[in-house]
N, C-alpha and C positions, 0 to 999 in steps of 0.2 A: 417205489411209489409210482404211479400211475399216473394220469393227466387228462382233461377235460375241457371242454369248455362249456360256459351256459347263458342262453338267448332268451331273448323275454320278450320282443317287439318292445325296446325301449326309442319312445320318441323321443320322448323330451322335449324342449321351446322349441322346436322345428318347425309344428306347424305353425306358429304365428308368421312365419314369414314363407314357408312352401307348401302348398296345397296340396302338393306330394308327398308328404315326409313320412305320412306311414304307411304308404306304399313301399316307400324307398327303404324304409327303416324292416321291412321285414323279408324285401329281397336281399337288403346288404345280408341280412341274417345265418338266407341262407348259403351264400356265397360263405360265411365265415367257416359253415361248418362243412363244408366242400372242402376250403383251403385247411382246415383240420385235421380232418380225413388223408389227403394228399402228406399232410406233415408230420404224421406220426401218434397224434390224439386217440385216445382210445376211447374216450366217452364225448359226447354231446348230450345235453341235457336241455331240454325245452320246457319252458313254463305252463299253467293254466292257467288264467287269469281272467277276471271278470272286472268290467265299468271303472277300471284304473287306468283312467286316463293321464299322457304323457307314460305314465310308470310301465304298464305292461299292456299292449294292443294285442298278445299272443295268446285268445283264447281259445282258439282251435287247434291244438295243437297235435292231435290226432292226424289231422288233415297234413299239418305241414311236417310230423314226421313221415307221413306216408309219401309225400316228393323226396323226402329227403332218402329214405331208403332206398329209392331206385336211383338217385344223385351219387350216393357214395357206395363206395365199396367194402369197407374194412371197420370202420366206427362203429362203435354201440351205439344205438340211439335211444334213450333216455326221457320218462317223462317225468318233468320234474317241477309238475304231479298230476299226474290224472287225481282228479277230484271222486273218490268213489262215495260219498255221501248223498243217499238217495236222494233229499230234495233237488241236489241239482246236477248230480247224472244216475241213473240206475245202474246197481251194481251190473246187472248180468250183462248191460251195453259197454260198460267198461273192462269185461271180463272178456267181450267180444271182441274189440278194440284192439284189447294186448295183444290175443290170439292172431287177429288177423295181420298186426305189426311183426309179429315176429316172422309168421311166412315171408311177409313181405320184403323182413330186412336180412330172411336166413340165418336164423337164430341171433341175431343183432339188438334186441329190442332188451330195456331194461325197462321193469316195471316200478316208477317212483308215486306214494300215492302222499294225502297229508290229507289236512282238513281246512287248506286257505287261510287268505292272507290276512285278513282281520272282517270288522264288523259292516265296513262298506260294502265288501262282496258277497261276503255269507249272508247276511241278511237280506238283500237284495232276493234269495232265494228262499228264505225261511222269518216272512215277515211276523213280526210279533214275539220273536224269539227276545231275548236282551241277555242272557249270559253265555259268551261264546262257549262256555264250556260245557254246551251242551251237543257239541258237533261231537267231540269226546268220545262219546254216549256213540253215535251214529257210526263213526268210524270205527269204536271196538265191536261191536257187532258182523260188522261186514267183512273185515280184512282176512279172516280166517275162512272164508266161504269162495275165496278165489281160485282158491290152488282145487277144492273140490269141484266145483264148474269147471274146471281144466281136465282133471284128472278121470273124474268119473264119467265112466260111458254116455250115463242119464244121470244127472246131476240131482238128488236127491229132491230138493228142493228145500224152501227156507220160509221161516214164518218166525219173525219176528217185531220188535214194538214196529221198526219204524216202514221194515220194507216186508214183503213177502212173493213166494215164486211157487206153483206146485213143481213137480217133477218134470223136468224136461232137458232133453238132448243143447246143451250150450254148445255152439260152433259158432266158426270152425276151432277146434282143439289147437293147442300150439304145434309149433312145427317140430317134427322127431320126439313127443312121446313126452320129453318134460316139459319145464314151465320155466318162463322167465324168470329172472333174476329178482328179487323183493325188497325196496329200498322205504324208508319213512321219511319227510321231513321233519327233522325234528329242532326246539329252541331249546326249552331250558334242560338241566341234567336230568329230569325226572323222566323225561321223554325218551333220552339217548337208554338210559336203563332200560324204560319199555318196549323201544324197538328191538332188543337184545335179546331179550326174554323172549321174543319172540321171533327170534333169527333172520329179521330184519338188517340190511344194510343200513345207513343213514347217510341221509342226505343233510349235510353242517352246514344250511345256511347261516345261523345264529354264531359262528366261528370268526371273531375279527383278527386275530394275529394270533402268532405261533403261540405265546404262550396258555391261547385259551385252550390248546392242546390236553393238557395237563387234566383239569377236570372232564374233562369230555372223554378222552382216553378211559379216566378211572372208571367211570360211570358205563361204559360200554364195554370197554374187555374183560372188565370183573365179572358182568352179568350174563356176555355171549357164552361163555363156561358153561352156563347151566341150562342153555338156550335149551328153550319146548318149538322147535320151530313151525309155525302155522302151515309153512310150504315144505316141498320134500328136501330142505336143505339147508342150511347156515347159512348166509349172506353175511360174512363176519368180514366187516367195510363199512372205513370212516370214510366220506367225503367230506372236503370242505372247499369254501368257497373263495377269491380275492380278484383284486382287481390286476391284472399286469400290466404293466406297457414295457416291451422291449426295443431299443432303436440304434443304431451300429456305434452311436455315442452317449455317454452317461448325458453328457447338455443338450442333446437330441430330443432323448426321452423324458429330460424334467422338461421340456418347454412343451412337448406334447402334452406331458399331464396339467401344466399348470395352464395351460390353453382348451384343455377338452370337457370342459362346464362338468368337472369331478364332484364340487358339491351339491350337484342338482339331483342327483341321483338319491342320496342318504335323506334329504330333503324330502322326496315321495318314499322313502320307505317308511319314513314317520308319517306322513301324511295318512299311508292308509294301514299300516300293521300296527293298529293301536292296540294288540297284546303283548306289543315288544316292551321293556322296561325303555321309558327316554331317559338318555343322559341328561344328566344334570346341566340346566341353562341350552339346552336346546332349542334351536327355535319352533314355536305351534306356527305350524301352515296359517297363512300362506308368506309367515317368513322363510326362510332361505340361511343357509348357511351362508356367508359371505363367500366370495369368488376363490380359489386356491390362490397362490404365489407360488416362486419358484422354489422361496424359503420354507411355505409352510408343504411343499412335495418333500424338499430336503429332511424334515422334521417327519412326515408320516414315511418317509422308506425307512428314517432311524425307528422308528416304533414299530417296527414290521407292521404296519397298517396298509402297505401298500407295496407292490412288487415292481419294482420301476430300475433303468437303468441298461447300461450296454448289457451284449449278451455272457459276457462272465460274473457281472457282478447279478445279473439276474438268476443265472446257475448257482452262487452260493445259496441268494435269497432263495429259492425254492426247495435247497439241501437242507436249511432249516426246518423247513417241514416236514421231509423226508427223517431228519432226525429227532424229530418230536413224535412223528409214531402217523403220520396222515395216511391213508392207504393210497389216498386219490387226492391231487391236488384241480380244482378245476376253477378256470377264469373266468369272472361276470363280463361279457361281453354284448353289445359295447353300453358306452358309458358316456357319449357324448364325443368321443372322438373321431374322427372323420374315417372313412372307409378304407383309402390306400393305407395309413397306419395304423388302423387294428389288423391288416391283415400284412403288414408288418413284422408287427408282435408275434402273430400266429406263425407265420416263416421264423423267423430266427429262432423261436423258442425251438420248432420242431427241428430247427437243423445244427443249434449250440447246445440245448438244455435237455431237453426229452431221452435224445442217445445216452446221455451220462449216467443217466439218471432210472428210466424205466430200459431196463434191458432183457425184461422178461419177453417175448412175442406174443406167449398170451394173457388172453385178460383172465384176471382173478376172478371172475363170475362166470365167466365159460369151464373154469376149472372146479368149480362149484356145482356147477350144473351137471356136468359132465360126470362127478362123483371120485376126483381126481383128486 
């Protein structure tokens, strides 16, 4: 299993009291994924995000994977997702994008695409629309015209409902002849099959604890078997997602979590990913999930809800996933917890957990690509 981490420009309540905070909030960012890099992480993963505020300020993220590539040396850098949905980026800009991130990161660049995060932001760009599952629609058309603007000399060109191109040279090409790596985000099962079918890696945001393993597995490695891959290769890869805190003592790390405003987080994801199912008795915005305890951190490590704890008992927690079948484990960071201790977490994991655990040197997508 593999390892990751992934940045959103998550403010949260900062700025009511720092007029800095999302300044600060998307330097500490990239600092995290520096000290990643340095630690053994194989992926970083960067968001898109649009008018979500507190929740995610990261909607450039072309931009700041582009510092980030000349920053580090060894990580994949990850988008997670470029938005290829013509109304609000044009495929062939996106298609340029990739190309130019992978020169730029030396074949480092993974390409993660979706269709956003719910109705607050999509529509923002596609006013008048009202059934999100019309983005669907927008994204099955496009996804398969990537790898051709890549691949071909003169890219044919494309005419269809919602976008159209005549024939023209897409540059720059990616660097050494293939193509990035192809990831989807995907929520419910029906997704994880679709991206399979189409030899799509996924990206498990929609993955709360290990044993949501089980159906998400079914639903993707039954399907990648018979994968039609839209690019020149299988990307047969589950990521998924959690939250860690590591700290050199088990009462270290709960008092970090139960102190780093943990509920604020799941609180904007309902806020704006109203295609997600809400739990039953959840609070509607602008309630709030009540604040953690140290009790209720003790109760979500027991539910593997959450990955907390010195560095051995973090190494089993994460062996769990390893044995459920995850290819990539990768940590939403941060979440409200202060700077020196997510970068903390990021030390110890990469210097107790990662060695035991991914002992391959290279990454499963470069072995992919490479036709290994």
């Amino acid at each position: 299993m593999e390892f990751g981490i992934f940045v959103q420009g998550y403010v949260g309540k900062r700025a009511e009291t720092d007029p800095l905070a999302e300044h600060k909030a998307l330097m500490e960012e990239t600092e995290y994924v520096i000290q990643a890099d340095k630690s053994g992480f194989k992926y970083a993963w960067a968001s898109e995000h649009h008018f979500l505020d507190e929740y995610s300020h990261l909607s450039a993220n072309d931009v700041f994977l582009g510092y980030l590539a000349h920053a580090t040396e060894r990580i994949h850098l990850g988008s997670g997702i470029f938005n290829p949905l013509a109304p609000v980026n044009h495929p062939v800009k996106v298609a340029e994008k990739v190309a130019m991130l992978d020169h730029l990161s030396g074949n480092r660049f993974e390409f993660g695409s979706g269709r956003g995060a719910g109705s607050h932001e999509i529509l923002g760009f596609m006013p008048g629309v009202t059934d999100m599952n019309h983005t669907k629609e927008l994204w099955e058309e496009t996804i398969a015209e990537f790898p051709k603007m890549w691949l071909q000399d003169e890219y044919q060109g494309f005419q269809g409902k919602h976008w159209s191109l005549p024939p023209r040279k897409v540059l720059p090409k990616p660097y050494g002849g293939a193509h990035p790596a192809m990831w989807y985000a995907a929520g419910s099962p029906p997704s994880y099959a679709m991206a399979a079918k189409k030899g799509l890696g996924v990206l498990g945001f929609s993955v709360q604890k290990v044993s949501d393993m089980e159906w998400v597995l079914e639903q993707y490695k039954t399907a990648i078997v018979d994968a039609e891959p839209v690019g020149a290769f299988v990307n047969d890869n589950v990521m998924v997602t959690t939250t860690a805190i590591c700290a050199p003592t088990h009462a270290e790390a709960v008092r970090i979590a139960a102190s780093g405003g943990l509920h604020y987080l799941p609180s904007l994801v309902f806020r704006y990913h109203d295609t997600f199912p809400r739990p039953e008795g959840f609070p509607v915005w602008p309630e709030t999930l009540p604040e953690y305890t140290e009790e209720l951190v003790e109760v979500l490590i027991e539910e593997e809800l959450l990955i907390c704890g010195d560095p051995d008992e973090v190494l089993r927690q994460c062996e769990r996933w390893e044995r459920a079948g995850a290819d990539q484990l990768s940590f939403g960071l941060p979440v409200g917890v202060p700077k020196e201790e997510t970068l903390q977490t990021i030390r110890l994991v990469g210097e107790h957990v990662i060695p035991k655990i991914d002992t391959d040197p290279v990454h499963r997508t470069s072995r992919f690509r490479q036709g290994a």
